[in-house]
C-alpha positions as CSV (number, residue, x, y, z in Angstrom):
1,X,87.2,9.4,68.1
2,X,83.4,10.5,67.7
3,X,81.0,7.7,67.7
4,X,77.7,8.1,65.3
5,X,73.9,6.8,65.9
6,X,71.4,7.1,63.2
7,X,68.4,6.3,63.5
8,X,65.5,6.0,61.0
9,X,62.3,6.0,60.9
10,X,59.8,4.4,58.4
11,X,56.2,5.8,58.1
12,X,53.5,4.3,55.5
13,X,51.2,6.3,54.5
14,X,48.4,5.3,51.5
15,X,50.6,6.6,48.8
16,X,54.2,6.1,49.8
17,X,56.3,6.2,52.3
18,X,58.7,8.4,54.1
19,X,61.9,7.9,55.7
20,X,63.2,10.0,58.5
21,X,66.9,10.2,59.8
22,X,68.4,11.6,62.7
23,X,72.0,11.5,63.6
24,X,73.6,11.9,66.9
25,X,77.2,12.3,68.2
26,X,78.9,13.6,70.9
27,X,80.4,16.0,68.4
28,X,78.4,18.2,65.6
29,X,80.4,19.3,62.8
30,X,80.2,23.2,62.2
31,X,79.0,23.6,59.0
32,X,80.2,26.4,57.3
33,X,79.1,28.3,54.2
34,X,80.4,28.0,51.0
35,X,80.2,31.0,48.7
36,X,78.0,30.4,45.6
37,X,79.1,31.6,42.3
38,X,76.9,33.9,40.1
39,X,74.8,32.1,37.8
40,X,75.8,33.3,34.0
41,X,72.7,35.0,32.4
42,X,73.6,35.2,29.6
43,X,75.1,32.9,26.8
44,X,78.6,34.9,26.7
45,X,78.4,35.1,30.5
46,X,78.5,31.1,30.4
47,X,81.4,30.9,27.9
48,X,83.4,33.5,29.4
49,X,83.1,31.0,32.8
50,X,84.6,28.4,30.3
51,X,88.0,27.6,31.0
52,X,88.9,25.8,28.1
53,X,88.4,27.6,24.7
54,X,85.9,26.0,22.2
55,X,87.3,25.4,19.2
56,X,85.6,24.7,16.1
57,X,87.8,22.9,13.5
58,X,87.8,24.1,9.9
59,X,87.6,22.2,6.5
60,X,91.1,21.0,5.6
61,X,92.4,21.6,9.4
62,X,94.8,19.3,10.7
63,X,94.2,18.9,14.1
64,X,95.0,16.4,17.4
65,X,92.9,14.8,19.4
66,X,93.1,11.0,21.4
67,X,91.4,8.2,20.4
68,X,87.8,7.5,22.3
69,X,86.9,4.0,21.1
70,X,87.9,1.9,18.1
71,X,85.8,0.1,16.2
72,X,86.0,-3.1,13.6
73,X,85.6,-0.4,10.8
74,X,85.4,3.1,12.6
75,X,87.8,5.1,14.8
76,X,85.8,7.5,17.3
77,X,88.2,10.8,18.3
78,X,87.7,13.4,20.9
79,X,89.3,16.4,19.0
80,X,88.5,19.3,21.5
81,X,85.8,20.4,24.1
82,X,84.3,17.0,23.6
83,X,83.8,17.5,20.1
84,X,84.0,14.0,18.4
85,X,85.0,13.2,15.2
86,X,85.3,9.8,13.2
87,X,87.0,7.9,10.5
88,X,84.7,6.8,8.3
89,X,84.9,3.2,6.5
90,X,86.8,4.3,3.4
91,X,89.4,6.4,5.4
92,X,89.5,3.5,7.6
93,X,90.2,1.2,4.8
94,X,92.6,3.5,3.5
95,X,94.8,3.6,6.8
96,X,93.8,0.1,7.8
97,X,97.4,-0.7,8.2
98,X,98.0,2.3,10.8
99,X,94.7,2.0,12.0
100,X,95.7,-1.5,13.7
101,X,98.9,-0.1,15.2
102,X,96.7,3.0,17.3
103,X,95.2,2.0,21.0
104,X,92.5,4.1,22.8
105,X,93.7,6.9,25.0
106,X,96.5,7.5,22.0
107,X,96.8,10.9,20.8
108,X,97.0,11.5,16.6
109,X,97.0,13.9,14.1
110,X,94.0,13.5,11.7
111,X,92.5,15.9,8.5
112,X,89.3,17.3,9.1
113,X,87.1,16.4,5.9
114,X,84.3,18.1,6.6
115,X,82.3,20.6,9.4
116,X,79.0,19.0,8.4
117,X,79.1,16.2,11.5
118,X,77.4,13.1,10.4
119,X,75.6,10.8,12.8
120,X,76.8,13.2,15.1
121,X,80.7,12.6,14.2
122,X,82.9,15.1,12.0
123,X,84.7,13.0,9.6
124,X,88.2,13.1,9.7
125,X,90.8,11.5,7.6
126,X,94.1,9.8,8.8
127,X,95.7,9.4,5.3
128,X,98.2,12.4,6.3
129,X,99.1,10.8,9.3
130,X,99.4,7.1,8.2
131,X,102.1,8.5,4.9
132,X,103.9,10.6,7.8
133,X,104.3,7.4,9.7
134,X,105.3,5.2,6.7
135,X,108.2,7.7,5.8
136,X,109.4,8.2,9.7
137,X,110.3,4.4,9.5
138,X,112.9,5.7,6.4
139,X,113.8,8.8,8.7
140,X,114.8,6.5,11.5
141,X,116.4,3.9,9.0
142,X,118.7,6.8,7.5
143,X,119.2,8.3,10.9
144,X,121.2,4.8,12.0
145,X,122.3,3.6,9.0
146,X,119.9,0.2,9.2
147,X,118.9,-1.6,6.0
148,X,115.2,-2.1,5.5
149,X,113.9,-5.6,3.7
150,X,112.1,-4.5,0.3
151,X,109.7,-6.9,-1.1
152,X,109.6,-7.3,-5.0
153,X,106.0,-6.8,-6.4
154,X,106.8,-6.9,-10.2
155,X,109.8,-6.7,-12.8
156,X,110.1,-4.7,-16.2
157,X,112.5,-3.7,-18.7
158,X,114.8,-1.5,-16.3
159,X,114.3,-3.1,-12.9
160,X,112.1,-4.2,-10.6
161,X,109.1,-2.4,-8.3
162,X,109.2,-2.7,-4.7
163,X,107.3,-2.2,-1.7
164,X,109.0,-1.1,1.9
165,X,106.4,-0.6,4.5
166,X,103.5,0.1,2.4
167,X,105.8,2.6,0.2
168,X,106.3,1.9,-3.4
169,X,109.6,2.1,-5.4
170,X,111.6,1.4,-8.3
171,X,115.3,-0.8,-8.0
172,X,116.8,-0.7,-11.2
173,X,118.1,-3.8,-13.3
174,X,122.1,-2.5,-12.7
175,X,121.8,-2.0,-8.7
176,X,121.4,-6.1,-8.4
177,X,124.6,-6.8,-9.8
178,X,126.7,-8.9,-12.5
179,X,124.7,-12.1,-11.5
180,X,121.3,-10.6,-12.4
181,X,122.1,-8.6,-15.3
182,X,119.5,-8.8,-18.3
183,X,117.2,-11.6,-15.4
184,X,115.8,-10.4,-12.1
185,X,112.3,-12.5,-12.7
């Protein structure tokens, strides 16, 4: 075990001062060098050192990328090589109900609106990705043969509209049997 003394020393001068250290042991560390990379020169020198590829995303391109930080009325999302991207407050609105469900760190699937970044963000929309969750709750449903609870919005003539997570239907008049025949209000 090496034991280490360093010792400094202060000196004022009129303008500022300077500090001196010295270290002592009983053993010096060999230092040895390191080999220093080529400095690129050009721009494609410093992309081709890239190791990840930088992608721009295109109009109408759905893309993933994981949630940076969410907002009361924004999502911020990192969507490759740092490129950042945001759902604006009618998109938000839109998906609010997904929106809420999401943490930070989560990875998603989100539209890319537009190239044009605006306040430095390129706006994105989750509208595909909130319907694609909606309907994987029917998948599932189907897939063990569960019942799902449909709540009744408004009756007409031949039945009554319903919503089931967010999805609108239609239950006709003859599916709620003899006791409801001709009055579902």
């Amino acid at each position: 075990m090496s034991t280490k003394t360093i010792k400094s020393k202060a000196k004022s001068t009129k303008d500022s001062t300077k500090i001196t250290s010295s270290t002592s042991s009983k053993k010096q560390p060999t230092s040895k060098k390191q080999p220093t990379s080529k400095k690129p020169q050009s721009m494609a020198e410093l992309l081709s050192q890239v190791k990840q590829a930088i992608v721009v995303p295109q109009k109408d391109e759905r893309v993933t990328g994981k949630i940076v930080e969410k907002q009361k009325n924004a999502l911020v999302i990192d969507i490759s090589a740092k490129t950042l991207a945001a759902v604006g407050s009618k998109e938000f609105e839109i998906a609010k109900d997904y929106i809420d469900k999401l943490k930070e760190g989560q990875e998603i699937e989100v539209t890319v609106l537009s190239i044009e970044a605006s306040n430095g963000y390129i706006p994105v929309s989750l509208r595909q990705a909130a319907v694609s969750a909606k309907w994987e709750v029917f998948d599932e449903a189907l897939e063990k043969d569960s019942e799902l609870t449909a709540q009744g919005l408004e009756t007409n003539k031949g039945g009554m509209i319903v919503s089931v997570n967010g999805v609108r239907g239609f239950v006709p008049s003859s599916q709620f049997g003899k006791d409801f025949m001709g009055r579902i209000d």
